[in-house]
C-alpha positions as CSV (number, residue, x, y, z in Angstrom):
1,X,77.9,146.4,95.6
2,X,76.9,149.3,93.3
3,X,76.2,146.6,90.4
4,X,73.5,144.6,93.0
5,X,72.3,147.8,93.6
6,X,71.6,148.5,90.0
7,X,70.6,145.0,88.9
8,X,68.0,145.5,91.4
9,X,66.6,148.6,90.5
10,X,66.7,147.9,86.6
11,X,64.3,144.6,87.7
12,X,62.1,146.9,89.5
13,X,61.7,149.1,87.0
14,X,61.3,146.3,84.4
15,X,58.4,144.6,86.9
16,X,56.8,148.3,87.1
17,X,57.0,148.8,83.2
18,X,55.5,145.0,82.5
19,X,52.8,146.1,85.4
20,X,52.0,149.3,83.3
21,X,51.9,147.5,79.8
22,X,55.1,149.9,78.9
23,X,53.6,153.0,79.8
24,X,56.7,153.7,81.5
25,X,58.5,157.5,79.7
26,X,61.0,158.1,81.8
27,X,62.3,154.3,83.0
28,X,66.1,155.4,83.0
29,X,64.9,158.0,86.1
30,X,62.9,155.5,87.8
31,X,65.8,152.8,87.9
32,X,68.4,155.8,88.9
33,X,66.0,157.3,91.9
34,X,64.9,153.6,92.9
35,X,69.4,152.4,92.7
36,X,70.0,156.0,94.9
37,X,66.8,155.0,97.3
38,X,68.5,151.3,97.6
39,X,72.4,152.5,97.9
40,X,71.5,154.8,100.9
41,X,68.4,153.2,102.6
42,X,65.9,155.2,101.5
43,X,63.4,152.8,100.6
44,X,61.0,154.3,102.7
45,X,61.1,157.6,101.5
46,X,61.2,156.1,97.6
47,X,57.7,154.6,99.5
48,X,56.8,158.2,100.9
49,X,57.5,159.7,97.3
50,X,55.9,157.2,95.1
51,X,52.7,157.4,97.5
52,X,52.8,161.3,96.6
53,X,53.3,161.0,92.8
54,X,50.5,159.0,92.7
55,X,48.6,161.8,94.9
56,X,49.8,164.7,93.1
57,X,48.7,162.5,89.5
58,X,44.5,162.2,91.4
59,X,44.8,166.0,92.1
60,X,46.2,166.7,88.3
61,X,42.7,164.5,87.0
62,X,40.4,166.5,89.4
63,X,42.2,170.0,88.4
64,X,41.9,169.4,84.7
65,X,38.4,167.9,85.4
66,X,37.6,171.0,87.1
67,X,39.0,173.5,84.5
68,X,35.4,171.7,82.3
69,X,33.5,170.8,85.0
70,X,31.1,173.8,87.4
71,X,30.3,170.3,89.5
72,X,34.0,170.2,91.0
73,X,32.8,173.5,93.9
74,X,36.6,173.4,95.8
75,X,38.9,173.9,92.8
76,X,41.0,176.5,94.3
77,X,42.1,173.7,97.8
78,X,42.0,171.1,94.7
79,X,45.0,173.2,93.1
80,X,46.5,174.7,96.6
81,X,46.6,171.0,97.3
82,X,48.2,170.3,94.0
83,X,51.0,173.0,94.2
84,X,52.1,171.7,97.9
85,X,52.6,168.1,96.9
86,X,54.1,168.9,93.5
87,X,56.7,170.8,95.6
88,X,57.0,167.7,97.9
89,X,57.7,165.7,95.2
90,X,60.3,167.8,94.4
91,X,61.7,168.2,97.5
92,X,61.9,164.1,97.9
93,X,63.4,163.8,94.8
94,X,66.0,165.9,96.4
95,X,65.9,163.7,99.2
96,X,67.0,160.8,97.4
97,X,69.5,162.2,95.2
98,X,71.5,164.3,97.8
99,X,74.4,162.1,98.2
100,X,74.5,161.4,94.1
101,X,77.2,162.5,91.8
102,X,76.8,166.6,90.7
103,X,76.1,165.1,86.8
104,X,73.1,163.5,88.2
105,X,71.5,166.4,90.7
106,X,72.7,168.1,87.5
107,X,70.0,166.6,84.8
108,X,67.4,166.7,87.6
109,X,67.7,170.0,88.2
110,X,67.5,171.2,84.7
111,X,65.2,168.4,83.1
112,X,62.6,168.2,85.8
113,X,63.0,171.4,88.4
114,X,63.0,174.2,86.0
115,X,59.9,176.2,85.9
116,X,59.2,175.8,82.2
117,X,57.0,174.6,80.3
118,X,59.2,171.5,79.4
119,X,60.4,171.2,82.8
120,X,57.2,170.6,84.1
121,X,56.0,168.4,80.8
122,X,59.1,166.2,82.3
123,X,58.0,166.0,85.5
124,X,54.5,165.0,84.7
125,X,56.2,162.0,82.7
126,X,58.1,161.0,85.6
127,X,55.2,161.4,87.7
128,X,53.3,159.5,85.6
129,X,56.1,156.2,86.1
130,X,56.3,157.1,89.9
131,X,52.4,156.2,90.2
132,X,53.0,153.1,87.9
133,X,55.3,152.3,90.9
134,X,53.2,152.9,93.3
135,X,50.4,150.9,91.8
136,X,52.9,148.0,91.0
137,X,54.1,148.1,94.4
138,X,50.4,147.9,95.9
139,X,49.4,144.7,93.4
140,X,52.5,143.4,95.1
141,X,51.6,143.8,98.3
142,X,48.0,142.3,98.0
143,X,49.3,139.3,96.3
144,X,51.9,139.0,99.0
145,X,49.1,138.7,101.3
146,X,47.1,136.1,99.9
């Protein structure tokens, strides 16, 4: 069962990296939180995260827009905003990886939950795939549809 599991999330992640022209950086995390989402029905919350990785990405533009730009007036909600959904990324992360093995909370912990500068550089990257999924999953849904 754990090998259906896996074959299904490395296609995933191989539909999501075709979708994103290999933009992907961190595919290995994306197939092992997508595999961890399937193994213990969490679909929905891999949904719920994805949907916020691609919200916490919009609020990164606008903050680094802001930082240049005197148009952007509510910077300070914009990054209040940004700070409350980076954590609940985090915290889904979690979510899904609860019932993995210690090696992988493990790597999580100390490649994308430190507070460092690299930490959060890892993060960003992963981030960055999550949204790819999210958009992937969207073009999916729309073509499903028609």
């Amino acid at each position: 069962m754990a090998q259906v599991y896996s074959k299904l999330a490395a296609d995933f992640a191989c539909e999501v990296e075709k979708f994103s022209k290999s933009k992907l950086k961190r595919k290995a995390e994306l197939i092992r939180l997508y595999e961890e989402a399937l193994k213990y029905r969490k679909e929905k919350l891999f949904e719920e995260l994805v949907f916020t990785a691609k919200y916490v990405q919009g609020l990164m533009r606008a903050v680094q827009a802001g930082t240049y730009s005197s148009e952007i007036s509510n910077i300070e909600q914009i990054k209040k905003d940004f700070s409350d959904n980076l954590n609940k990324v985090v915290v889904q992360i979690k979510e899904i990886i609860v019932s993995a093995g210690d090696e992988m909370k493990s790597h999580f912990e100390n490649t994308y939950f430190e507070l460092t500068q690299q930490g959060f550089l890892n993060l960003s990257e992963l981030l960055n795939d999550l949204e790819w999924s999210k958009m992937y999953i969207n073009e999916r849904k729309r073509k499903e549809k028609h």
